[in-house]
N, C-alpha and C positions, 0 to 999 in steps of 0.2 A: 465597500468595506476596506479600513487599509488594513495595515499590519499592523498587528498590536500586540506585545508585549506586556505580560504580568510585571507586576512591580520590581523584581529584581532582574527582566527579563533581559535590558540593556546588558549587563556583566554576565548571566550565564552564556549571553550569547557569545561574545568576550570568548571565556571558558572553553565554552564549546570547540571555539575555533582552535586554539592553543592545546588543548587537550587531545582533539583527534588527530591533532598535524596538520594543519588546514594550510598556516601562515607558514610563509617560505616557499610554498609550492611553484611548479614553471607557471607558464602564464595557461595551457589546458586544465592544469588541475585546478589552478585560481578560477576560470569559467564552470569547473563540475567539481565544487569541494565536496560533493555527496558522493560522488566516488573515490575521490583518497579517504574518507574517514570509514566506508564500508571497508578497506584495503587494510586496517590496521588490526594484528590480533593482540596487543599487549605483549608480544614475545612470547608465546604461551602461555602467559599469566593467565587467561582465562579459557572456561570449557572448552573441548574440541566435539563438533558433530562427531557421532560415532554410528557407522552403517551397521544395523542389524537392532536397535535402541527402539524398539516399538513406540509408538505415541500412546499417553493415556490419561483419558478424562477421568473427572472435570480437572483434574491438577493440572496437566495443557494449557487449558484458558489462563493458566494465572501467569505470572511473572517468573524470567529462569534467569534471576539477578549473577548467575556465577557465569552469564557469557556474556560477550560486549554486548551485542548491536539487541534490540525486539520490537517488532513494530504489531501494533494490530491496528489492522485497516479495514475500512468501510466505506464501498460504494455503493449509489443504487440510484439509477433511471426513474422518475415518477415524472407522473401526467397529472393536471389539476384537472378539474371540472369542467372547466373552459376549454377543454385541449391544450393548454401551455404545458409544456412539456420541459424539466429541470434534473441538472447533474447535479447529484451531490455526495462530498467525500470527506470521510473523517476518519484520522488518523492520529496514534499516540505512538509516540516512540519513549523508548527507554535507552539510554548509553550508558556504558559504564567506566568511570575511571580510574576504575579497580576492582578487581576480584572483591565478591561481596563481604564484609567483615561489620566486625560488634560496632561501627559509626554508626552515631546517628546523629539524626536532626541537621544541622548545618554541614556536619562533616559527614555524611552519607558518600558516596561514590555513585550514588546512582540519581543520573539527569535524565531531565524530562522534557520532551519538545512536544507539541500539538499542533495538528495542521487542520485547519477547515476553507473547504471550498464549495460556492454555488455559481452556478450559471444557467442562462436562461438562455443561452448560446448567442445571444448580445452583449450580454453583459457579465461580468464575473465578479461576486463578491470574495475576498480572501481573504485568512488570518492568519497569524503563526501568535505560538505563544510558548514560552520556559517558565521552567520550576525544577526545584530541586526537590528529590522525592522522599527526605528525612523530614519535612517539617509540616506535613499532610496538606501540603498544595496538591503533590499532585501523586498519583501511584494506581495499585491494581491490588485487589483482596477477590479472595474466594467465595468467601463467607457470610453474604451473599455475593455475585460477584461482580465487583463496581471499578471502572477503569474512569481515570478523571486526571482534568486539569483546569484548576479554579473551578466555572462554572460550566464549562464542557463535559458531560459527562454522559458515560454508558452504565446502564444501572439497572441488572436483573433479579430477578425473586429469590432464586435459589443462585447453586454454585456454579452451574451452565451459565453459558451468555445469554441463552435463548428459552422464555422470549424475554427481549429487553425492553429498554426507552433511552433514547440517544436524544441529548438536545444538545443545545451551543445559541450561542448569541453573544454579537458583537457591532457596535455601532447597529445601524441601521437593516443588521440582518439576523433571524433568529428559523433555529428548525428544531421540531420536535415530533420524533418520530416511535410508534410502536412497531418493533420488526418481530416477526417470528420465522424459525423454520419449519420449511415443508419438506425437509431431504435428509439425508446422510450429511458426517465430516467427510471429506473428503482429501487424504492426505496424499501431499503431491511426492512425485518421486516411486523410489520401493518404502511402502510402509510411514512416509513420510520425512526420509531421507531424500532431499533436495540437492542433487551435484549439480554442480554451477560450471561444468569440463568435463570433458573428455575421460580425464584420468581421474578424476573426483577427489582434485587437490583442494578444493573447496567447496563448500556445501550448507546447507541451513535443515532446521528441522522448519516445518514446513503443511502445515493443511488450510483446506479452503473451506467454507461452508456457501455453497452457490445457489442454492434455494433458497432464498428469503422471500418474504411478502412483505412489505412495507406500504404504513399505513399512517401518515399524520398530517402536521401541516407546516408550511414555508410562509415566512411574513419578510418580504420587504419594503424596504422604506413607506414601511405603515399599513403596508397592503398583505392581509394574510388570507391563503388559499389551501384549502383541503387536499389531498395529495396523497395517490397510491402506485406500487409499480413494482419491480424488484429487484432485490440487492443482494449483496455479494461482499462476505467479508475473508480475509486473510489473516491469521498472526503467525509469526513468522521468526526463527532467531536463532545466531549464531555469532559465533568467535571474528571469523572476518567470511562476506559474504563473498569478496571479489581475489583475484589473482594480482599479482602486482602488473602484468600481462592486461588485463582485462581493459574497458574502455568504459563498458556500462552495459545497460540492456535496455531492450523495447520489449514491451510486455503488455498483453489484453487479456482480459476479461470478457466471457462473450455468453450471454443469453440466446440462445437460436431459438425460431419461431418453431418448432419440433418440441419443443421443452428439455431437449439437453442445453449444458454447459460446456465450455468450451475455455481451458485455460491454454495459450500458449504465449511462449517468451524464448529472445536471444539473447545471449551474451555474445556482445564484442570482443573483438580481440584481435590487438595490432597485429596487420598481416597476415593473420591465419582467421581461418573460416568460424565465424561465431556457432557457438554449440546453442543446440536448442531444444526447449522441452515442452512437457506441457501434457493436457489429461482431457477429455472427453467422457462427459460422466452424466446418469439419469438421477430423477430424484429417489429412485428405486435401491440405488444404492450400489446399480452397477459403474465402475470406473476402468475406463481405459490407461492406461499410463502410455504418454506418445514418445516414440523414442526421437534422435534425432534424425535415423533414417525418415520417420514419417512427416515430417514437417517441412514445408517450404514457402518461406517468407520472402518478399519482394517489395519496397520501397518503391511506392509507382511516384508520388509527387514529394519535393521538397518545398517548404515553406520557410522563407528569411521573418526570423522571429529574434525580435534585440540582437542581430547581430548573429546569430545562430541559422543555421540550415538544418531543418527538422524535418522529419520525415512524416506527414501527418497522413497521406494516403499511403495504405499498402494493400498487397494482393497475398491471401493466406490460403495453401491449398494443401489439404491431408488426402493425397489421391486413395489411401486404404477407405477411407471414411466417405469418400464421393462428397467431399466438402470442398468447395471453391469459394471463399469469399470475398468481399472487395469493402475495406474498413474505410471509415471517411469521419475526419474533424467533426462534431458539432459547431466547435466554434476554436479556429484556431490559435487567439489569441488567447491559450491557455499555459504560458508560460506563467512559473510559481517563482515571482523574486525572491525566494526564501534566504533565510539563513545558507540551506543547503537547495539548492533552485533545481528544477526540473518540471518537463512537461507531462500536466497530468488533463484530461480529460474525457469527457463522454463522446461515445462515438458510435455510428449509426452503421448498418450490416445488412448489403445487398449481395444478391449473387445466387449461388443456390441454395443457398437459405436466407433470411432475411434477420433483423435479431435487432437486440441494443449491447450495449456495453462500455464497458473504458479503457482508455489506453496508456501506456506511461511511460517516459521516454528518459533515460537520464544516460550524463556522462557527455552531453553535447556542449 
């Protein structure tokens, strides 16, 4: 699948660059424009995280137009019938280029990017796609609650996300998926305050939902196959996610064959030791919050991918938790040429416990 562009997709992408600071950049930030445009808060023009702000549904699921950055993301492991085994991930982002106000229609401030990925860990279909979110290409409603771009869409009965129908199709690839939960929200951080430091100079609000069941089917180039397994989504959003300090993060998702979840992530940061977090949680509803004393990450192999050195094997051990894992590539060749490019894919979990999951790599 290549990359494909809605009709005005050419110019927002333009936009996009010029609007978050992209162009000008040295030649590091020219190779990770995804992290100078996380870096950017409008000067205070828009929302600030604010620690002790409780989370609260279903208004969470929906759109929070008065901070820059929002993304909600979806991954999920599934097996077909045959044993073929497929990553797949879908993602809407929201930016803003200004604090939200009475524009509409063309002159909205609020842009839209969509990312869809599959792989069979041979091969990798991908798309990226814009819109702008005043002229009903693309956006997020409550009422029932439906997140879309063109014909990408997440579309539940009521005002929860759950249960949904996620589909996409593009050229030669199409998924259509019924997901539901079997667990708790699960909000990262205290209470769903996400510090991204030490001193919680920067932060997002921030929950997971990591029980899903997923249930549909994947057709490529003409061949379509039935397909169950489980997923895992994020929405996530804040004024600026990164430090001007900061480099980027590595960050997984992890299914353990125990039936917990397993979120942990670093953030980078030139010269000084990346902070790190992350949560261990049942579908019961109990949650651990990991601090960064509990967490220790280790880059075992480096993989030259376009010119980049990425870290696709690592060693993850919560010695409180008696968890030692050892993550590994499904298929390395998971770099995303996107607009804003970074490495995203599924990845498989030995060690003492066994598991699936995904990985995500940016700022390389």
């Amino acid at each position: 699948m290549k990359i494909r562009s809605s009709k005005y997709g050419w110019l927002l992408g333009i936009l996009l660059v010029v609007i978050l600071g992209v162009s000008g950049c040295d030649y590091e930030m020219t190779k990770a424009p995804t992290v100078t445009a996380l870096k950017q808060n409008g000067n205070g023009e828009f929302d600030s995280v604010i620690k002790g702000v409780p989370l609260s549904f279903p208004y969470d699921h929906g759109k929070h137009a008065n901070f820059r950055t929002e993304w909600w993301y979806f991954t999920t492991n599934v097996t077909a019938s045959d044993g073929q085994t497929f990553g797949i991930q879908w993602t809407l982002f929201r930016m803003a280029q200004a604090r939200q106000t009475t524009q509409k229609n063309w002159d909205t401030p609020q842009l839209y990017m969509a990312h869809t990925v599959i792989t069979d860990g041979n091969q990798v279909w991908k798309a990226e796609r814009f819109a702008r979110g005043g002229i009903g290409q693309a956006g997020v409603t409550l009422s029932p609650f439906h997140a879309w771009l063109d014909n990408w869409s997440w579309k539940a009965m009521g005002k929860s996300i759950f249960p949904g129908v996620l589909t996409f199709s593009d050229q030669n690839a199409s998924v259509k998926l019924h997901i539901r939960n079997q667990g708790r929200v699960v909000p990262q951080g205290e209470h769903g305050f996400s510090a991204k430091d030490q001193n919680e100079d920067v932060a997002s609000y921030y929950y997971s939902v990591p029980f899903l069941n997923v249930k549909g089917e994947v057709t490529l180039n003409g061949k379509t196959v039935e397909v169950t397994g489980k997923g895992w989504f994020d929405h996530e959003w804040s004024g600026a996610m990164l430090s001007k300090q900061q480099k980027g993060w590595d960050w997984f998702s992890i299914h353990l064959a125990d039936g917990r979840a397993l979120m942990v992530a670093q953030v980078r940061k030139k010269g000084k030791q990346a902070y790190y977090f992350g949560s261990l949680s049942e579908s019961n509803g109990s949650v651990i919050p990991l601090t960064p004393r509990d967490i220790q990450m280790i880059p075992i192999r480096y993989t030259k991918i376009e010119g980049r050195n990425l870290p696709l094997k690592w060693s993850i051990h919560i010695p409180k938790y008696d968890l030692k894992l050892n993550i590994d590539a499904v298929n390395d060749n998971q770099w995303l040429n996107f607009k804003f490019p970074y490495w995203e894919g599924p990845i498989v979990i030995s060690g003492s416990q066994k598991g699936t999951g995904f990985m995500e790599l940016t700022g390389y």
